[in-house]
C-alpha positions as CSV (number, residue, x, y, z in Angstrom):
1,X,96.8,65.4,105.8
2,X,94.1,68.3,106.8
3,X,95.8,70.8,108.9
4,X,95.4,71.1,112.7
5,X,94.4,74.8,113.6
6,X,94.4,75.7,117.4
7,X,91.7,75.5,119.2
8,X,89.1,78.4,119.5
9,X,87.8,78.6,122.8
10,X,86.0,81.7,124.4
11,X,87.8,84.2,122.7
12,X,86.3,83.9,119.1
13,X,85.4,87.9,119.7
14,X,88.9,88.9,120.2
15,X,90.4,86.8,117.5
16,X,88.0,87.9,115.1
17,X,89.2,91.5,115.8
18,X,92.8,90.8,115.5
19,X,92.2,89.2,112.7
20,X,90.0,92.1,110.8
21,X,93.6,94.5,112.5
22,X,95.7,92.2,110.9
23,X,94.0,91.6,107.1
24,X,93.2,95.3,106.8
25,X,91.6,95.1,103.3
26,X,88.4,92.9,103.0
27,X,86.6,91.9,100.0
28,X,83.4,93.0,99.9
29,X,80.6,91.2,97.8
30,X,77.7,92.7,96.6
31,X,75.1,91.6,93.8
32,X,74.7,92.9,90.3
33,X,71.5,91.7,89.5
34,X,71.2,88.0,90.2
35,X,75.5,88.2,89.8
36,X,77.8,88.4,92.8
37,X,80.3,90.8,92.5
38,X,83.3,90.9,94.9
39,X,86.2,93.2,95.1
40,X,88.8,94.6,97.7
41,X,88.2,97.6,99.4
42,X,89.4,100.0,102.5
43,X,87.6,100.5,105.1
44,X,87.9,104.2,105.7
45,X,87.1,103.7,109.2
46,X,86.0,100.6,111.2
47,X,84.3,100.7,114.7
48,X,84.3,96.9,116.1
49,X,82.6,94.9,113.2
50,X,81.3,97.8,112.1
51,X,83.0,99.6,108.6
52,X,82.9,102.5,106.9
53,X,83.9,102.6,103.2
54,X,83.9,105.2,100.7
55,X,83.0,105.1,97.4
56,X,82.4,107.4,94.2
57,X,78.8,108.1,93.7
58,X,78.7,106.8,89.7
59,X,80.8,103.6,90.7
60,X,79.2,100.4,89.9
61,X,79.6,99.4,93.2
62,X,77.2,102.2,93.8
63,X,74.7,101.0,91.9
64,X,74.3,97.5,93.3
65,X,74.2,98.7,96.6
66,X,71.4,101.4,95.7
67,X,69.4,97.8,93.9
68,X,70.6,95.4,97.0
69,X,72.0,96.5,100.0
70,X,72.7,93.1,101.5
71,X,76.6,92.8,101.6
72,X,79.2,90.1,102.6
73,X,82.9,91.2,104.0
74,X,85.2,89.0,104.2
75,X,88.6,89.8,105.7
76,X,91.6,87.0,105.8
77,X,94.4,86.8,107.5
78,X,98.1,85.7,106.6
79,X,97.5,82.6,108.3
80,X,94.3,81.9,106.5
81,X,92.0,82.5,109.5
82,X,88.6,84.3,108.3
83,X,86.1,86.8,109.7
84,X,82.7,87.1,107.6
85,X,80.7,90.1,108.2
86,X,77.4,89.9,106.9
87,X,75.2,92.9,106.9
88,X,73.6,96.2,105.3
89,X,74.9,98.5,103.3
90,X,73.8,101.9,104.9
91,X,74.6,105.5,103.5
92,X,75.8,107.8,106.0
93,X,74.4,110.7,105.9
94,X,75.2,112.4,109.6
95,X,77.2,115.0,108.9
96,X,79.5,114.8,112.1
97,X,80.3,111.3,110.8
98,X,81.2,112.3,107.1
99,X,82.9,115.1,108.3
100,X,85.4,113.1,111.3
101,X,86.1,110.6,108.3
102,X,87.0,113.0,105.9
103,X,89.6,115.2,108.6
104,X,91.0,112.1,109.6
105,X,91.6,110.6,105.5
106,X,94.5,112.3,103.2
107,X,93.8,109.6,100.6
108,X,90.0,110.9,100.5
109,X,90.5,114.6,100.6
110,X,93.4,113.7,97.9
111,X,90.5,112.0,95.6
112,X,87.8,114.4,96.3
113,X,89.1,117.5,97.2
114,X,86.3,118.6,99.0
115,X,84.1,117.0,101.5
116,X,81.2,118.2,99.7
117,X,82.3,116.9,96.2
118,X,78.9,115.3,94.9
119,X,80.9,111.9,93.9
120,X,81.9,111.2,97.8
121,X,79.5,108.6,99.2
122,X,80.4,106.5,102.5
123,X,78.5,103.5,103.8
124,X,78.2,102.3,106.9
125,X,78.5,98.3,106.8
126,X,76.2,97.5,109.9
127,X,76.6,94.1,110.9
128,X,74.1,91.0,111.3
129,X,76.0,88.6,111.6
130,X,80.0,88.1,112.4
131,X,81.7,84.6,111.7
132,X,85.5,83.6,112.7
133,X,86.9,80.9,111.6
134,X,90.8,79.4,112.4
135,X,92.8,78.5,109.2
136,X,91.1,75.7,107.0
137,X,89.0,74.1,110.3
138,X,86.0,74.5,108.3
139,X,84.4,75.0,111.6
140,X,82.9,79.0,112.3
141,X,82.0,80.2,115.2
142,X,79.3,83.0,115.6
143,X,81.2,86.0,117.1
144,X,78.7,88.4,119.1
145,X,77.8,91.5,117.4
């Protein structure tokens, strides 16, 4: 028997926020070539639907952004409901941005030790489109972005 998920009414915007609170750690795909490649990350920051994640500048991760910056986040909750972010993979490069990331991050100044270490990169995930869908309704609803 399919499950029966409530109802998502007018407040697809709001769930879809609670639910990228909630999950925390989205899995962020990216292509390697004409391969899909998806792993976990942590937003070092997120603003709305809007993230920020850091990265080392010789990761691989690196490199198929630098090829492809078209990139898919997907967060999921614990009960199953979904928010799909799907947007470009920008490098930041104001230094007011960088530079509040950084003083607000122990785990980054822990890695890199210095804000200008040459392997510290951060992206900005700007988003095109935002989806949220309720546990296993197969049904997604465009979330404003």
């Amino acid at each position: 028997m399919k499950p029966t998920p409530e109802p998502v009414l007018e407040n697809a915007r709001e769930l879809a926020l609670a639910t990228m609170q909630q999950a925390k750690f989205p899995m962020l795909a990216s292509m390697d070539g004409d391969q899909p490649r998806v792993r976990p990350v942590s937003p070092v920051k997120t603003t709305e639907f809007t993230a920020f994640v850091a990265s080392f500048r010789s990761s691989h991760k690196t490199r198929e952004l630098l090829a492809n910056e078209k990139v898919e986040l997907c967060y999921m909750s614990e009960k199953h409901d979904q928010v799909r972010i799907t947007g470009i993979a920008e490098q930041v490069v104001e230094r007011d941005v960088i530079q509040g990331i950084w003083d607000t991050n122990p785990l980054l100044r822990s890695y890199l030790a210095t804000v200008d270490n040459p392997e510290f990169i951060l992206y900005r995930i700007v988003p095109i489109r935002v989806r949220f869908m309720r546990e296993w309704s197969l049904d997604y609803h465009d979330v404003g972005v």
